[in-house]
C-alpha positions as CSV (number, residue, x, y, z in Angstrom):
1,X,25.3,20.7,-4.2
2,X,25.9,18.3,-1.0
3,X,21.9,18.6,-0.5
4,X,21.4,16.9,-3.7
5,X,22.1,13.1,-3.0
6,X,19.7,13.5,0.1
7,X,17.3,14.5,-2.3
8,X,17.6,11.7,-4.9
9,X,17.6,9.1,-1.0
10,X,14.5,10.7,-0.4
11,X,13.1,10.0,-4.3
12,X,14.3,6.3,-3.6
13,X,12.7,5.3,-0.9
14,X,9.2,7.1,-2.3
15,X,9.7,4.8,-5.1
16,X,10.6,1.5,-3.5
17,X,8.1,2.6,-1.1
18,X,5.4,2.4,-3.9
19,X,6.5,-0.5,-5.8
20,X,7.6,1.7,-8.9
21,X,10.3,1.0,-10.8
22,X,10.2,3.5,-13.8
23,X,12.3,6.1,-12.6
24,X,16.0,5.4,-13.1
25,X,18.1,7.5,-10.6
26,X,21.3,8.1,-10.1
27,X,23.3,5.7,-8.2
28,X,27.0,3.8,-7.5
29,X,27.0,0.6,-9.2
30,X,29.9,-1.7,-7.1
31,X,30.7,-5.1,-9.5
32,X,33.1,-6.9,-9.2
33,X,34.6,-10.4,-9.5
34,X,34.3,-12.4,-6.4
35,X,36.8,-12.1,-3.5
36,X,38.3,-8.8,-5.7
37,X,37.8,-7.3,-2.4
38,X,33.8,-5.3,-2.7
39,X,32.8,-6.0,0.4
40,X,36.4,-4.0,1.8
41,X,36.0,-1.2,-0.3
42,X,32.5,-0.6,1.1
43,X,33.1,-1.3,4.9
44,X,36.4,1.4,4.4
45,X,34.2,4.3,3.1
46,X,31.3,3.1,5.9
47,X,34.2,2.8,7.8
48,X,32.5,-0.1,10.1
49,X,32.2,-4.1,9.9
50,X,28.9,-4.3,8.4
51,X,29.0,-6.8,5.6
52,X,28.3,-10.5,5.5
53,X,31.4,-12.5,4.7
54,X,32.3,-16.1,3.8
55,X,32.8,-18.2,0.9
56,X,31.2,-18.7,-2.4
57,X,28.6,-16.2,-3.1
58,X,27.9,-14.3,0.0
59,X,25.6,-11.6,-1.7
60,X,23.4,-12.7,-3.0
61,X,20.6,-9.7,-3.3
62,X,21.7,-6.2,-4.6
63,X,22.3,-4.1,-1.7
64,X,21.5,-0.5,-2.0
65,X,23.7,1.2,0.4
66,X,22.4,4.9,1.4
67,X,25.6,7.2,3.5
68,X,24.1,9.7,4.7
69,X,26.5,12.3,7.0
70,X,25.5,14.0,9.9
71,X,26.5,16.6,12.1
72,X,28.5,15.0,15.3
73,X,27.1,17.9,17.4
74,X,23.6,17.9,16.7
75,X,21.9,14.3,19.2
76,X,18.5,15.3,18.0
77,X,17.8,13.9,14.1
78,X,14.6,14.0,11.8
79,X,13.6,11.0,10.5
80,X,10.7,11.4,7.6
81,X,8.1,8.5,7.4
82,X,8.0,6.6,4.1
83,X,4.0,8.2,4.1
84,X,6.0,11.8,3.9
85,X,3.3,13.4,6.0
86,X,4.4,12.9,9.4
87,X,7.8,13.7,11.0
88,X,9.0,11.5,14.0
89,X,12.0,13.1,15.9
90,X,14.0,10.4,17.8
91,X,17.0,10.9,20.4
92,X,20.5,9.4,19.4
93,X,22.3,7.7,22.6
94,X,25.1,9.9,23.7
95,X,28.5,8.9,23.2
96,X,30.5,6.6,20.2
97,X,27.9,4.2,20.0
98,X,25.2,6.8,19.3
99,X,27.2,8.4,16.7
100,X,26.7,6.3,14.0
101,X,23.4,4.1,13.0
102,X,21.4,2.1,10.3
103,X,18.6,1.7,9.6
104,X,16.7,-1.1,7.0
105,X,13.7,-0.1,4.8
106,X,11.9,-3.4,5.6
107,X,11.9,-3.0,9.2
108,X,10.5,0.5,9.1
109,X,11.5,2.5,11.9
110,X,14.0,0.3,13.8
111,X,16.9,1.8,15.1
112,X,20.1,-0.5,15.1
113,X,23.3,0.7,16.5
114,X,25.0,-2.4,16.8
115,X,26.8,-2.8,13.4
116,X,27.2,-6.8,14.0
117,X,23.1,-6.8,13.9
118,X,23.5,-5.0,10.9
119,X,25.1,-7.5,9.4
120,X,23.4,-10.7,11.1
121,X,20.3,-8.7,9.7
122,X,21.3,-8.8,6.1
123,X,22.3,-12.4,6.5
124,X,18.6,-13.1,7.8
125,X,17.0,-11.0,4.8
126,X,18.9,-12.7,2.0
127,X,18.3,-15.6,3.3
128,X,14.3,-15.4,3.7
129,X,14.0,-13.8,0.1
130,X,16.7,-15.7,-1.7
131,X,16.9,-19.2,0.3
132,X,19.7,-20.5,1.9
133,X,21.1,-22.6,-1.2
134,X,23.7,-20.1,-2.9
135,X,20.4,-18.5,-5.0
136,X,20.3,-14.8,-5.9
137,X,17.1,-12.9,-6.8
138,X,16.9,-9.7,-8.1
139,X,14.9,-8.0,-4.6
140,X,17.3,-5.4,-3.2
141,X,18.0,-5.1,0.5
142,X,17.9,-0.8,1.6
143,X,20.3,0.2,4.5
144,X,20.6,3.7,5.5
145,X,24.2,4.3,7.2
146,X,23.8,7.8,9.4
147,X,27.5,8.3,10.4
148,X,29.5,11.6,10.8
149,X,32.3,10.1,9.2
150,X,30.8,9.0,6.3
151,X,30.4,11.4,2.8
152,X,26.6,11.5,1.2
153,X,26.7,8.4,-1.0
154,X,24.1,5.7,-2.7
155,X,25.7,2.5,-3.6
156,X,24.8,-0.4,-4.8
157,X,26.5,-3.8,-4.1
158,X,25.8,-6.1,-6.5
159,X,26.7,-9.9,-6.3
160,X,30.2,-11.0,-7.3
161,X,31.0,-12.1,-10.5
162,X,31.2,-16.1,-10.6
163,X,32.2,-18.8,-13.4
164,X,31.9,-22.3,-12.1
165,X,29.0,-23.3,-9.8
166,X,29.9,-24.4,-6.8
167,X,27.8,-26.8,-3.9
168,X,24.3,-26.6,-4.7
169,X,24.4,-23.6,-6.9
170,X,22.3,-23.7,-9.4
171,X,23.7,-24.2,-13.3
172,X,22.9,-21.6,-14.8
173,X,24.6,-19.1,-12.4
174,X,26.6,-17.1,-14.0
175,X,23.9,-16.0,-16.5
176,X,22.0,-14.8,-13.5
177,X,24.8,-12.8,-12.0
178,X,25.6,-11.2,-15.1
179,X,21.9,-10.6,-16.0
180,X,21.6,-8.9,-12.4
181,X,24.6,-6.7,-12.7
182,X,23.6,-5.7,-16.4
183,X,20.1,-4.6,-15.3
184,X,21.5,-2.3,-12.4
185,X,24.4,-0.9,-15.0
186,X,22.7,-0.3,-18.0
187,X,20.7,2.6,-16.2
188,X,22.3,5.6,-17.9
189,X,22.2,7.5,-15.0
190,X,24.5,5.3,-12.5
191,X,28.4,5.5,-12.0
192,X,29.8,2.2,-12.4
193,X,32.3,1.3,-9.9
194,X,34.1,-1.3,-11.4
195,X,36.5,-3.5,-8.7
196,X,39.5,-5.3,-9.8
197,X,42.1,-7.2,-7.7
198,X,45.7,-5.6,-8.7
199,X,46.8,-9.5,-8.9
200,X,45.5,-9.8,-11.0
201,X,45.9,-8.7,-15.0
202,X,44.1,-5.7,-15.5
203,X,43.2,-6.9,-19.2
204,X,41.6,-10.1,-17.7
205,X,39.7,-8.0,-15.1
206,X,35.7,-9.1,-16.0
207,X,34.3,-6.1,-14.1
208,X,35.6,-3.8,-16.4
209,X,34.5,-6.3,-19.9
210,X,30.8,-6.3,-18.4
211,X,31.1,-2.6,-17.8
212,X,32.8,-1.4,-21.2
213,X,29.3,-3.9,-22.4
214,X,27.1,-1.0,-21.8
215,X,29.6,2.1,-21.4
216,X,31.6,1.8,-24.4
217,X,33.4,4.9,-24.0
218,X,34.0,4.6,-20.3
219,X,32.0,8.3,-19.6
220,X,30.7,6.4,-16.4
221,X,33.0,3.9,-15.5
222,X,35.7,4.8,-12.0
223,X,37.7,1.7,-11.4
224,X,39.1,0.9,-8.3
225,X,42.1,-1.5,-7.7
226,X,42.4,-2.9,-4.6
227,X,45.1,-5.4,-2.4
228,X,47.8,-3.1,-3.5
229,X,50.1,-4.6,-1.0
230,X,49.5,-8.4,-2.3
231,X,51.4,-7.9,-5.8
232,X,54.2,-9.9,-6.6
233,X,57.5,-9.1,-5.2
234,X,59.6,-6.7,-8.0
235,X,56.1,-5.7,-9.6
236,X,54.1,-2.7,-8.9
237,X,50.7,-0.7,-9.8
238,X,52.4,2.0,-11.1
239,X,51.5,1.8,-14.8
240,X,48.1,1.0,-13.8
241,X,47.3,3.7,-11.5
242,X,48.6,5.9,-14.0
243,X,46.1,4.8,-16.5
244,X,48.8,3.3,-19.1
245,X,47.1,-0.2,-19.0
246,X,43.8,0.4,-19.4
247,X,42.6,3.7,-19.5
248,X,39.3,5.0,-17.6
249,X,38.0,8.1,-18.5
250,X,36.5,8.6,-14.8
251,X,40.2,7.5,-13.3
252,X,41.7,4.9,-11.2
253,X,41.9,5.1,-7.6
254,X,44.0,2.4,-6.0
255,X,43.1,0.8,-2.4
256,X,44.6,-1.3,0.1
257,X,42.5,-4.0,1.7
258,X,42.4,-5.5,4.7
259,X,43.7,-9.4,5.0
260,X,41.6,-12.3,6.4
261,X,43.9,-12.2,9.3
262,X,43.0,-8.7,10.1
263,X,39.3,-8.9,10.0
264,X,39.8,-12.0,12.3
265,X,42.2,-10.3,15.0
266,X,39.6,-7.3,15.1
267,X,41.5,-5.0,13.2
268,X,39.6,-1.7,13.2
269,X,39.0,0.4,9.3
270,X,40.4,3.3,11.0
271,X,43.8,1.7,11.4
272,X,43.1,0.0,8.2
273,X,42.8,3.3,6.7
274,X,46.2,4.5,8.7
275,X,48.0,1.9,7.7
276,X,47.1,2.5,3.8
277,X,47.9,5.7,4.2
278,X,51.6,4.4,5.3
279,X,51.8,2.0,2.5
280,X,51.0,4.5,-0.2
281,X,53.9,7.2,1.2
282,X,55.6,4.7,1.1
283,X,55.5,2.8,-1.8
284,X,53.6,5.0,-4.4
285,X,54.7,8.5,-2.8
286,X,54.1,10.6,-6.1
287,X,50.4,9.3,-6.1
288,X,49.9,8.8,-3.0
289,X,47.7,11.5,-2.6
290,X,45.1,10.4,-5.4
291,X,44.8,7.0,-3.9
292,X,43.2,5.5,-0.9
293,X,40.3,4.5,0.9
294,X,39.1,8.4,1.9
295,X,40.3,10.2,-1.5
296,X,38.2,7.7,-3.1
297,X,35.2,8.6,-1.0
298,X,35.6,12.3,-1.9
299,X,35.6,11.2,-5.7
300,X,32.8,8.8,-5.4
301,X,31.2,12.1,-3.7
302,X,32.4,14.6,-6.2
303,X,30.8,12.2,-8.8
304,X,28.0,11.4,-7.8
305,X,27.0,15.2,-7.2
306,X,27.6,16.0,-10.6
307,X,26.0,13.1,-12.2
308,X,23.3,14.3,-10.2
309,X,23.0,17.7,-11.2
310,X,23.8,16.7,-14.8
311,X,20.4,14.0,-14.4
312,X,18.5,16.4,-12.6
313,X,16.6,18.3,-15.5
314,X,15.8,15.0,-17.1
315,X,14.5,13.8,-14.0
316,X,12.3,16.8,-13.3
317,X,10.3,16.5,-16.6
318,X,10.0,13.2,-16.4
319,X,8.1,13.5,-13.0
320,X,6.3,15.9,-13.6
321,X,5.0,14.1,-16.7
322,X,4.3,10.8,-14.5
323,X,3.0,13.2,-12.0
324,X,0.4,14.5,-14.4
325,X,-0.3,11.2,-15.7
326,X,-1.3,9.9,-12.7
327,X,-3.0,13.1,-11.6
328,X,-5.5,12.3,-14.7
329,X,-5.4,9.0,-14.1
330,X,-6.7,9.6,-10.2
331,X,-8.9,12.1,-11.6
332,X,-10.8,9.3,-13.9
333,X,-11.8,7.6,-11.2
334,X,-14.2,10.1,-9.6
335,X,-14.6,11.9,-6.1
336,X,-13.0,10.0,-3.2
337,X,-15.1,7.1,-1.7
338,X,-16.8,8.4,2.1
339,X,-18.5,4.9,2.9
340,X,-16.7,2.6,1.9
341,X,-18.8,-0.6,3.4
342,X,-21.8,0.4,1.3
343,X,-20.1,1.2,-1.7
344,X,-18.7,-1.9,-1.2
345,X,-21.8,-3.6,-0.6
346,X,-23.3,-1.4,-3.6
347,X,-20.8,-3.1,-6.2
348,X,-21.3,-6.4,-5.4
349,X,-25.0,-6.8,-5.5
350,X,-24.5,-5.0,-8.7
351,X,-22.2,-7.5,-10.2
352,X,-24.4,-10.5,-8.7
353,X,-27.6,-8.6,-10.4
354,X,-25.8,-8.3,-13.7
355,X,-24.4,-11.7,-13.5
356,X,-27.7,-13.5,-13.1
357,X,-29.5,-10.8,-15.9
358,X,-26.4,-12.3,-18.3
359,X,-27.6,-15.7,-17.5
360,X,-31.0,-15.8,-17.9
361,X,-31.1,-13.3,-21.1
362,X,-32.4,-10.3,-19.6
363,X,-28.9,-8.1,-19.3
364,X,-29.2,-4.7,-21.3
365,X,-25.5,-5.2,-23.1
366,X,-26.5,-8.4,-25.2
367,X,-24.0,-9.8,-27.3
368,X,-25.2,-9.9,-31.3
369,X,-21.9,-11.8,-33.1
370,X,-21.9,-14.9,-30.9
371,X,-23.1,-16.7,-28.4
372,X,-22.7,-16.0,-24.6
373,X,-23.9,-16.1,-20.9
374,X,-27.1,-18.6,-20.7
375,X,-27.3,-19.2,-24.0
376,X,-23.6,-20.7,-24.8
377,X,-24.1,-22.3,-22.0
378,X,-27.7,-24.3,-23.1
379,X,-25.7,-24.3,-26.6
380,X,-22.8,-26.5,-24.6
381,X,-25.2,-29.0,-23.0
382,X,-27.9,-29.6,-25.5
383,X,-25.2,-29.9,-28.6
384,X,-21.5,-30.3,-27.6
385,X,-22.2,-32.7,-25.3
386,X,-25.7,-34.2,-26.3
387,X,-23.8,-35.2,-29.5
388,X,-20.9,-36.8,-27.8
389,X,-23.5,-38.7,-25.7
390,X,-24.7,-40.0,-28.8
391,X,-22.1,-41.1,-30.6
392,X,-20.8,-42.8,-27.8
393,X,-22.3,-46.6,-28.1
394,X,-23.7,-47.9,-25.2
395,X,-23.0,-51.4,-26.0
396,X,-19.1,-50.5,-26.9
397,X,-16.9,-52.8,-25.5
398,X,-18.8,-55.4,-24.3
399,X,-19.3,-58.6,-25.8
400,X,-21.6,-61.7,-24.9
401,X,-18.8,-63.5,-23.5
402,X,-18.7,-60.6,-21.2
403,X,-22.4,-60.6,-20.3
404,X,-22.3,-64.5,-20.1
405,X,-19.0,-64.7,-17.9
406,X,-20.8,-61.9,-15.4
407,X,-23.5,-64.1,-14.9
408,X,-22.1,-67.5,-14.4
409,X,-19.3,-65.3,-11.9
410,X,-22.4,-63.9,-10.3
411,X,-24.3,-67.4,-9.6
412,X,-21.8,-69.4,-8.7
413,X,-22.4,-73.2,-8.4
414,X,-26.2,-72.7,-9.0
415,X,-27.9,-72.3,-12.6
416,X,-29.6,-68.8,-12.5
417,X,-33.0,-68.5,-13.7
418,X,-33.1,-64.7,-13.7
419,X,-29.9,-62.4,-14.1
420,X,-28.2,-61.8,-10.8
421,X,-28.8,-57.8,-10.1
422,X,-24.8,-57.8,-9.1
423,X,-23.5,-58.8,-12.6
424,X,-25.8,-56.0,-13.9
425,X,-24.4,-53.4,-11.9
426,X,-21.0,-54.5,-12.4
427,X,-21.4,-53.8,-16.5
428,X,-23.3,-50.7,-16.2
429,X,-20.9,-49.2,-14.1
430,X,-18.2,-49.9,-16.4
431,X,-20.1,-48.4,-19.1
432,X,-21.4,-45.2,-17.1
433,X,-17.7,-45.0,-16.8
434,X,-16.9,-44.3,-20.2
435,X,-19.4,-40.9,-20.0
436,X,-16.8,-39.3,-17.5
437,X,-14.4,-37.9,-19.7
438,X,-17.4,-36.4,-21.7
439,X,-18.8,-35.0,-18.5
440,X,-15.8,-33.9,-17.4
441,X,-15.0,-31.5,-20.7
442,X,-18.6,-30.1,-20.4
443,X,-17.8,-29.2,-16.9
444,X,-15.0,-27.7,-18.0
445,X,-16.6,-25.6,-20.8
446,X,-19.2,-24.1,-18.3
447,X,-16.7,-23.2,-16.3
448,X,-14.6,-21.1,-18.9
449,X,-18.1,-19.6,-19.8
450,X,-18.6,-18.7,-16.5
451,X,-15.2,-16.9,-16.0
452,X,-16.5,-15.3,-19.4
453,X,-19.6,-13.8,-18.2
454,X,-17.3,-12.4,-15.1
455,X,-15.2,-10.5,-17.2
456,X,-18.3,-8.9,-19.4
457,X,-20.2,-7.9,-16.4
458,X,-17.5,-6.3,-14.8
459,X,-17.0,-4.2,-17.6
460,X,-20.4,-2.3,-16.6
461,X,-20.9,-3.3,-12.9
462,X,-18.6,-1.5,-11.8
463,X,-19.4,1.8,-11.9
464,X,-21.0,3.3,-9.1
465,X,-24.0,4.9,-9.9
């Protein structure tokens, strides 16, 4: 069971590797409003500071998050190419700082240990994709978390959910947000993980009404309530955790996050996750022990493995349908190209030879319902645009006052005897003039019919023979 999530990583980055998007695997789906406390719950089951943070929308791309455990013993660690044919090994620094590491998919094989580049990385990403004016786009960001304290996991943190615009964000951007989240939700084969502030009322909570949108019956839906410890004095989560608000068939897990203050003064999740600990004894001791940052971990795990297995059947055939597709597909095109210069060369003087031959008549596929190549051409010069020549008249627009005033302009103080050759360039210039827009369309023409012709001789130039 735990080696199937490293399967379905592995399925994911062949897929984003080649630009496919027609599997739908299972996954974590994190929404959330904004500041309902995401970006916590994510850095608690990483258990590092890894996440951008600041105000307004902060994510702004989807973020598919990959945890992958490994064994704390073992330095040495396989790392497959995205090609799948070649296996690097690479040697993990000794000591804490080699125990746990990321890596993006953009920057192939770079090794970052530092958790603070981590972050300043997806800061630099989101911002060359999506701007730096509070835009989102659709264009995830893949991290790969290797930690041995860290469950096999694939989430994806999706931007938070906004009302208002704020700064210079655009209008509209709620409908985006909620368009984004949809898309990543309505795959029927991810777990949404639906985040909601327990501040807040749970019957207000819009991560749940976007999720109950495309679960109805809540068979994929885990909610999570965090900032436990910010309620109202005399009030607690107890009806809530227990389900009695709003029930989730997946469950409620309650969290505890940590404070502004404590991410400032360096607080580490570790003692985050201590302290939570000591809060739920304390405060919810009968369900202490299903709540929390690391029983929500082993759920998310638990889950997710079982999705899995329940997807994997459907998943199979419809690979090895694609598979065959393509296979046939592949197949069509022939045997494998050995010179590839020539063949090269061999195509193009064949498309040049069939593209003159279309031209001038002579091409063996010759149209019989209408005119084409050479011919529509003639067609557009000899009658579209010899009968707008003649119906334009060449005298339009200019009078003898005209003729008379272009003269005496032309002379000056001195009676001409013969017309000045100025005055007659002046008014045959402004009546060549009126032939451009003519010209211009006729130009146009032959240029569609040229982008014509490409398109019919590359229907039969491009074979090799």
């Amino acid at each position: 069971m735990e080696a199937l999530i490293p399967v379905i990583n592995k399925l994911q980055d062949v897929f984003n590797t080649a630009g496919a998007d027609i599997i739908q695997l299972p996954q974590i789906a994190v929404v959330g409003t904004q500041s309902s406390g995401k970006s916590s719950v994510l850095e608690a089951l990483v258990g590092r500071d890894l996440l951008p943070r600041g105000t307004g929308v902060v994510t702004r791309r989807p973020l598919i998050l990959q945890l992958v455990h490994v064994d704390p013993e073992d330095r040495r660690k396989t790392n497959r190419l995205g090609n799948g044919n070649d296996t690097v090994l690479f040697y993990v620094p000794i000591g804490v700082d080699g125990e746990e590491w990321g890596k993006f998919l953009h920057t192939k094989n770079k090794i970052y240990t530092d958790f603070d580049e981590i972050r300043l990385e997806i800061e630099a990403e989101t911002e060359r994709v999506s701007g730096n004016n509070k835009g989102i786009t659709d264009e995830p960001i893949h991290l790969k978390i290797f930690s041995p304290h860290v469950v096999n996991l694939t989430l994806v943190d999706l931007p938070g959910i906004t009302k208002v615009p704020v700064g210079d964000q655009p209008k509209d951007i709620e409908v985006q947000i909620k368009d984004l989240i949809v898309k990543h939700i309505s795959n029927p084969n991810s777990i949404i993980l639906a985040v909601t502030a327990a501040n807040t009322d749970m019957a207000t909570s819009e991560a749940l009404k976007v999720a109950r949108e495309v679960d109805p019956d809540g068979r994929r839906t885990l909610a999570v309530v965090t900032k436990l410890d910010l309620m109202d004095a005399g009030t607690d989560a107890m009806d809530v955790l227990m389900g009695r608000v709003i029930p989730v068939k997946l469950g409620l897990i309650g969290v505890v996050n940590r404070s502004q203050l404590d991410i400032n003064n360096k607080k580490t999740v570790a003692d985050a996750i201590r302290d939570e600990y000591a809060f739920l004894q304390k405060k919810y001791p009968s369900l202490a022990n299903r709540n929390g940052t690391k029983y929500l971990a082993r759920t998310l795990n638990r889950l997710l493995m079982h999705h899995i297995r329940d997807c994997l059947p459907e998943l199979k055939t419809r690979i090895n349908v694609l598979a065959a597709q393509y296979q046939s597909l592949l197949s069509s095109y022939g045997e494998p190209v050995e010179d590839q210069s020539s063949t090269l060369l061999q195509l193009i003087t064949k498309f040049a030879a069939e593209y003159c031959h279309t031209i001038e008549g002579t091409a063996k596929y010759i149209e019989t319902t209408e005119l084409c190549g050479g011919a529509r051409i003639c067609y557009i010069f000899h009658e579209t645009f010899g009968r707008t020549l003649e119906s334009v008249d060449p005298l339009g627009g200019l009078t003898t006052i005209d003729v008379l005033t272009a003269i005496r302009n032309a002379t000056g103080p001195r009676p001409a005897l013969f017309v000045p050759e100025v005055s007659f360039e002046l008014l045959v210039k402004r009546q060549v003039k009126r032939l451009e827009d003519p010209s211009l369309r006729c130009v146009e023409l032959v240029h569609e019919e040229m982008q014509r012709i490409i398109q019919h001789c590359s229907n039969y130039s491009t074979q090799v023979d």
